[in-house]
C-alpha positions, -999 to +999 in steps of 0.1 A: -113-122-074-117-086-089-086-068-106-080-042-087-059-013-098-046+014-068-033+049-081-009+069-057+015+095-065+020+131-051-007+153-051-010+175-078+003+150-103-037+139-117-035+104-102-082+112-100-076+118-139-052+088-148-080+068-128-111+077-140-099+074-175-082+039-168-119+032-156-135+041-184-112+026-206-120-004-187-158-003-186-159+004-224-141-024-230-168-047-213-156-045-180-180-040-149-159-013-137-161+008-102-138+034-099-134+047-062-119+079-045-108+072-010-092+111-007-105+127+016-105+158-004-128+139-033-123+153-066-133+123-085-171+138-089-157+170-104-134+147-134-164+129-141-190+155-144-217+139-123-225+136-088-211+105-070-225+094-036-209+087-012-224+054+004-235+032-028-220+033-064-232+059-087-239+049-124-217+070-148-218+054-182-227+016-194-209-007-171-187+022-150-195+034-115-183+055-090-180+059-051-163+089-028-159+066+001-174+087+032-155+076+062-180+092+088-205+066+073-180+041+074-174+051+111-211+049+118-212+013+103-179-002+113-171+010+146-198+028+163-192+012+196-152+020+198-163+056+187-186+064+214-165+048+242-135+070+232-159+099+229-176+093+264-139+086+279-133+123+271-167+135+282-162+119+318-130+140+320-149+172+312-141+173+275-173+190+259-195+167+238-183+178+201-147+179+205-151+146+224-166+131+187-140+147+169-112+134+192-127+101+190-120+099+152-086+080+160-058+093+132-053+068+106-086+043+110-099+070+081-075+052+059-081+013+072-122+022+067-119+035+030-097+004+027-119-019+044-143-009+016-124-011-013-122-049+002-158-054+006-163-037-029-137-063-046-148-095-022-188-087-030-184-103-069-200-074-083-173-061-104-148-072-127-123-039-120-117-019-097-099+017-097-087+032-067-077+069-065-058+078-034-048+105-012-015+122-017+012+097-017+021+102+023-012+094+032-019+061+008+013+048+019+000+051+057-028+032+046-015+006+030+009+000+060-021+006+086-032-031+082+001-045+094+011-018+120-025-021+142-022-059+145+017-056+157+024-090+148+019-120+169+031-097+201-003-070+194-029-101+191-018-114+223-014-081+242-055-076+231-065-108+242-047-101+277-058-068+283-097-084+273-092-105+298-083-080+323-110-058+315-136-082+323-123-094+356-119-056+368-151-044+348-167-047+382-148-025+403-144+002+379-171+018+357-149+034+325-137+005+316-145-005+279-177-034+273-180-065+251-192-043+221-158-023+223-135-055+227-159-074+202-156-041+172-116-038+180-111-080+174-132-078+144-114-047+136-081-065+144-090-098+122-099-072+090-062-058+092-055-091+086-073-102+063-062-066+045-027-074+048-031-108+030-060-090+006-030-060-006-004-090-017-032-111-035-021-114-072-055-096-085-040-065-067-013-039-082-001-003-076+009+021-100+025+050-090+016+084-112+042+118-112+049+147-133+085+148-154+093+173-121+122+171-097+103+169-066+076+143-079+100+124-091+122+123-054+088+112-037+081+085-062+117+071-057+108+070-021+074+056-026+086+026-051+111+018-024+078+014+003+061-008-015+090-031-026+095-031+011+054-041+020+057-068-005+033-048-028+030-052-063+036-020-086+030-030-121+035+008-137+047+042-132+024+071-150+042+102-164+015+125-166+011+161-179+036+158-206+041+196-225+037+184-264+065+193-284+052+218-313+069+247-330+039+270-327+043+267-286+074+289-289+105+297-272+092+298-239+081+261-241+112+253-261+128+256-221+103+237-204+097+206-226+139+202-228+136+202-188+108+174-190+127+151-213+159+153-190+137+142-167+119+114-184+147+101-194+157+100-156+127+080-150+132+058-172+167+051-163+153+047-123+121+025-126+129+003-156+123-026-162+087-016-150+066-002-177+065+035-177+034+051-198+033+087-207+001+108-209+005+142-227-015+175-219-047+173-243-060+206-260-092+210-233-100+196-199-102+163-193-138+165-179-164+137-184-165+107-200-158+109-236-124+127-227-115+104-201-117+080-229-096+096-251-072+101-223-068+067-218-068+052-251-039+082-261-017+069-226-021+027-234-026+025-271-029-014-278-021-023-243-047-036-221-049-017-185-065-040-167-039-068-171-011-075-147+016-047-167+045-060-147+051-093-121+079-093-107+079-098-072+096-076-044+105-102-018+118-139-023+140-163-008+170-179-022+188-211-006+222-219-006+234-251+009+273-260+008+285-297+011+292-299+048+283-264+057+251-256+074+220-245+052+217-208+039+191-185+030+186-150+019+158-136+023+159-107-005+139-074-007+142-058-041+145-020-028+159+005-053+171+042-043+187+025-008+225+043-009+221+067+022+199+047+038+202+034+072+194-002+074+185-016+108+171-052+117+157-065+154+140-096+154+111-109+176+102-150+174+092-154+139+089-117+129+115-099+113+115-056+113+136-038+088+137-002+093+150+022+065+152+056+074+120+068+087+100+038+070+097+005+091+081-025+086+076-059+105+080-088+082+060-127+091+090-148+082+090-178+060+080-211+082+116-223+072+136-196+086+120-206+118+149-218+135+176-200+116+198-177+127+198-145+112+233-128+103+248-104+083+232-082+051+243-068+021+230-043-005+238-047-039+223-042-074+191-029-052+183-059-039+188-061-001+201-096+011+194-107+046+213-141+058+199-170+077+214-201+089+204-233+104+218-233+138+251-252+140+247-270+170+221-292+155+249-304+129+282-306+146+279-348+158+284-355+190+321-373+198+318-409+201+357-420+217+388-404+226+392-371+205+427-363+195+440-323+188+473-327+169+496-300+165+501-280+136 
């Protein structure tokens, strides 16, 4: 499948910059390369000095395109049905007929339609990379947690195809009741978060996370590094962009600031190894067009190849422990740094597992294995968080087979 390559970081930080020139890095290396902005706020037209549409890739240079996702055409095309049954639900309750549009623009299906595309783009065998600039940090991490959320497990699937079912036996008696066309655009809808969720963990796939040698970008990425460990994503990189160079002619007043970046690239480095950390400095102009983008790129990798796989290492694994005559153990471990104060809580539901950290929870489809385990304790150390399973004991105590005999001590 397509390497695909997703930039997210706070905004501010030049995550459409650090893409676009990792694109054309990309393309000029031979690459079929589409480089696509699903912010909402597009900016991605402006870095590479051309228009971009917003519907079909835009050629930039040999081999590099570009595409501003539009989600109101993605709407149009997706969902058109769900959209105007939400929208005519408000009109029949005397909602006028614009706000009634705009309230039918459910929050968050923005993010799962400009994900959907980046899907399609990567699935249609056009390209051989892809580069995804995101929104603001808050926002990508939304969207890539959408996909799981809307399905809700095994519990959400089954709740849709009930209430379905309900809807077509009372569809008679009552008129505002949702049609085939709604139920048939929501399960197709449904069956693309899943096949999202298993597209983000696909091995083509990786994250890198992009911040400024800044306090408060460097707080968020913590927090964002520990999200995606959680989702099972893979983050190959961390981006230090806008470095100050370090020249005598800048003067005493930069003498201050570039002390205060190193103190904090260092702390970067301390908080994300071993994951490859690549440092971009501020060039002499704008980084605007093509030829600049270039030079951007080829000044932030040197040798190194960005379209390969930077760094593997997976967030989530399992680890077995059996003890002679002790029933089998597993830990199920979720690599997920920055966790001190956090809260940890577990509830599980049948085969799914949800872990909720603080204000970030996630529902977890547990290994076929851990099936009929029991799940225990935790523990949290060397950032890795350990959850225990055990095979039920019943199933290996043996039954007595004559008189049984309790001798004092």
């Amino acid at each position: 499948m397509t390497r695909v390559i997703i930039y997210s970081g706070k905004g501010g930080t030049g995550k459409t910059t650090i893409s676009a020139a990792t694109a054309a890095l990309l393309a000029a290396s031979g690459r079929r390369t589409l480089v696509l902005s699903s912010d909402p706020a597009h900016s991605l037209a402006d870095v590479v000095g051309i228009a971009v549409s917003r519907d079909r890739p835009t050629p930039i240079a040999p081999g590099l395109y570009a595409l501003e996702i539009d989600t109101i055409y993605e709407w149009r095309h997706n969902l058109g049905g769900f959209q105007q049954f939400v929208a005519s639900s408000y009109s029949n309750r005397g909602v006028d007929r614009s706000t009634a549009a705009e309230l039918a623009n459910q929050p968050g299906l923005d993010e799962i339609l400009a994900l959907q595309r980046v899907m399609s783009e990567a699935q249609s065998g056009r390209w051989d990379a892809i580069v995804v600039d995101t929104a603001p940090t808050g926002n990508t991490l939304r969207l890539l947690a959408y996909p799981e959320l809307i399905i809700g497990g095994e519990t959400g699937k089954k709740f849709f195809r009930v209430y379905r079912g309900l809807a077509n036996v009372a569809r008679p008696f009552r008129r505002d009741l949702p049609d085939d066309r709604f139920f048939d655009e929501v399960g197709a809808l449904m069956q693309r978060m899943e096949d999202l969720s298993a597209f983000l963990v696909s091995p083509e796939i990786s994250i890198r996370l992009v911040l400024n040698p800044e306090k408060l970008p460097l707080l968020e990425t913590r927090r964002a590094y520990t999200f995606l460990n959680l989702y099972g994503l893979l983050l190959d990189a961390v981006m230090v962009n806008k470095i100050l160079p370090t020249r005598a002619d800048l003067g005493s007043y930069f003498d201050y600031w570039t002390g205060l970046q190193r103190g904090y690239i260092g702390e970067i480095e301390t908080s994300f190894m071993p994951t490859p950390i690549f440092k971009t400095v501020l060039q002499d102009g704008e980084p605007i067009g093509v030829e600049r983008l270039l030079a951007v790129a080829e000044a932030t990798f040197g040798s190194q190849d960005p379209g390969a796989i930077l760094y593997d290492e997976r967030p989530i694994w399992l680890e077995q422990w059996n003890d002679d005559g002790d029933a089998g153990l597993y830990e199920l471990c979720l690599r997920l740094p920055f966790l001190a104060d956090e809260q940890v809580e577990l509830a599980r539901a049948g085969t799914d597992l949800t872990v909720t950290i603080d204000r970030i929870q996630r529902t977890i489809a547990l290994p076929r294995i851990l099936y009929d385990c029991e799940l225990g304790d935790y523990r949290y150390e060397d950032g890795v968080l350990r959850l225990e399973f055990r095979e039920g004991l019943n199933e290996l105590i043996p039954e007595p087979t004559g008189d049984v005999r309790v001798e004092a001590a």
